[in-house]
N, C-alpha and C positions, 0 to 999 in steps of 0.2 A: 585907317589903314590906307597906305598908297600904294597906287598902280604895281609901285615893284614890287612891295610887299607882298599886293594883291597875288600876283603872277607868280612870284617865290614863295607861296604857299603851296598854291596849286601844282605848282610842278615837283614839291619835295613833299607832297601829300601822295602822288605817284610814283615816287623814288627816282625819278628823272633828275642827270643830271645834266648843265646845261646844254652838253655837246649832244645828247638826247633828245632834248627838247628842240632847242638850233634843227635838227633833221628831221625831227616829225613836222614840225609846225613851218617849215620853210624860211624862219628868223634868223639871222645869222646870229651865231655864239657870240659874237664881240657887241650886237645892237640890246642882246638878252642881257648879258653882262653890266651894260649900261644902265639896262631900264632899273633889272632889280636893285643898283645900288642909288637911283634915283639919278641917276648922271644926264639920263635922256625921258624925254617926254614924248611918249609911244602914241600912235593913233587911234582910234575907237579900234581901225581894220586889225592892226597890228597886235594889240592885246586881246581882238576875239580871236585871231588865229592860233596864240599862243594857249590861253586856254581851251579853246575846243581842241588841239592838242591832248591835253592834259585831261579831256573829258570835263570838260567847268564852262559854266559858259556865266556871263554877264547878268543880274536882274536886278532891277527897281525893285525895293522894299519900302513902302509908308511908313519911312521913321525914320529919326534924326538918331536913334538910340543905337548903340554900338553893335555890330555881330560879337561871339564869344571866340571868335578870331581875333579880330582886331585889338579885344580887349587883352587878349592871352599873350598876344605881341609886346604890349603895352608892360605886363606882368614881368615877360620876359625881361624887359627891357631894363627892369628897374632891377629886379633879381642880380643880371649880372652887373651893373652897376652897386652891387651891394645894400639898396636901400630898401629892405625888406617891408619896412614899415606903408612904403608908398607904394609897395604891390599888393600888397594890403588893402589898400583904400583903392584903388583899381578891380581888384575882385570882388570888393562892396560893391563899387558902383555900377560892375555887372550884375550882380545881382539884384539893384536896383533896376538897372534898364529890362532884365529880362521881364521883373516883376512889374513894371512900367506898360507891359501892352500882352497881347492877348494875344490867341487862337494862332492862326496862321503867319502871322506876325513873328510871335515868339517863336516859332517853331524857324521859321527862316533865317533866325538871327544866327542860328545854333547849327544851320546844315552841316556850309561848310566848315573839315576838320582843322583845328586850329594849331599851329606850328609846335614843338615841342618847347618848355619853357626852359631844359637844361637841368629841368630840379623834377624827377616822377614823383615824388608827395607835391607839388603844384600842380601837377599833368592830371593826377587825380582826385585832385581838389575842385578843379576846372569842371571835370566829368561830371562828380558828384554833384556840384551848383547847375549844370545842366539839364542833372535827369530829376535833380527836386525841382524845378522851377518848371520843366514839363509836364512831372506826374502834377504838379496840380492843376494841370487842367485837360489832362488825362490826353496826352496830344503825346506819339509815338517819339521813339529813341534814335538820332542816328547811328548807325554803325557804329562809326567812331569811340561813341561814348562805352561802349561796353566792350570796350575793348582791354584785353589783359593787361597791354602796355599803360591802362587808364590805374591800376588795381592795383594796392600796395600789400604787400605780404602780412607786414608790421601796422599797426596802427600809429597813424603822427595824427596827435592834436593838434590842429590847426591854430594858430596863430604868430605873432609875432610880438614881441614888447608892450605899447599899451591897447593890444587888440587883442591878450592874450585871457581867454577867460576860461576858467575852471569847466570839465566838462564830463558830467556824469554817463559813463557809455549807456544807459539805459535813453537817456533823454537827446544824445546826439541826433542830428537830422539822419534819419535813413537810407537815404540814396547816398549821403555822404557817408555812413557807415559799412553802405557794400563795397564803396570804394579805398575803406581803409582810412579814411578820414575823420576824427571825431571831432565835432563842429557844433557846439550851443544853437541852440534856434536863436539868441539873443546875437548872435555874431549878425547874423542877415539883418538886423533891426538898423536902417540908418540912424545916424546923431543928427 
């Protein structure tokens, strides 16, 4: 995730918009405009003002592995470019990185909330891969994740073309079943 990205979460995780943001944080709307579309390259000072704005602030995590922001970006990205398949394998491999490290780690990956994907069975597919890769190791929920806008009314089985696999509601992952998501344990198994 980059700096703009960074910042243009945080401020639409607030509902700030940028002429908002521009007046809390003292940045002017044209320099913010810039950074999120990547056009300018902000200073340490400048994007800690923008986020402690926003209530966010900057930290060092031990790990090369994705936050479940950056990846959800990533999802998004492929989504509306139409290539379902490769959002697919971006949700695996968050679910790989989450299952990839531990305790406080894992938990920090997952704080901040992560952008909307445009598609709410993604949004809480996202969720549900969150709060199963936490409860197992019994490490608490952000906000975020249990949130209603996370929640689908209707049940969508999870998948897309060759990731699509048959899914007994009795044996679907749990935390993805609160979220309306019916998901094989076999889907989480990398290839």
């Amino acid at each position: 995730m980059s700096i703009g990205e960074l910042v243009h979460a945080a401020r639409r995780s607030r509902g700030y918009t940028q002429r908002q943001l521009s007046g809390r944080s003292g940045v002017a709307q044209s320099t913010l405009s810039e950074l999120e579309s990547g056009r300018r390259s902000p200073s340490a000072e400048t994007v800690d003002r923008l986020l402690l704005a926003t209530g966010h602030q900057l930290i060092s995590i031990p790990t090369r592995r994705q936050t479940a922001a950056s990846a959800t970006a990533e999802i998004a990205s492929r989504l509306a470019e139409g290539d379902r398949e490769l959002a697919v394998r971006h949700f695996i491999q968050l679910a790989d990185d989450l299952a990839a490290v531990h305790h406080e780690v894992r938990f920090a990956l997952t704080i901040a909330e992560p952008a909307r994907t445009g598609e709410k069975r993604w949004d809480a597919a996202v969720a549900g891969l969150v709060e199963h890769r936490l409860e197992e190791e019994g490490l608490p929920l952000p906000s975020w994740v249990s949130s209603d806008e996370r929640r689908l009314r209707r049940s969508w089985i999870f998948g897309d073309g060759v990731y699509d696999l048959p899914v007994d509601p009795e044996r679907a992952v749990p935390a993805f079943r609160r979220h309306g998501v019916l998901l094989d344990p076999a889907t989480l198994a990398s290839v």
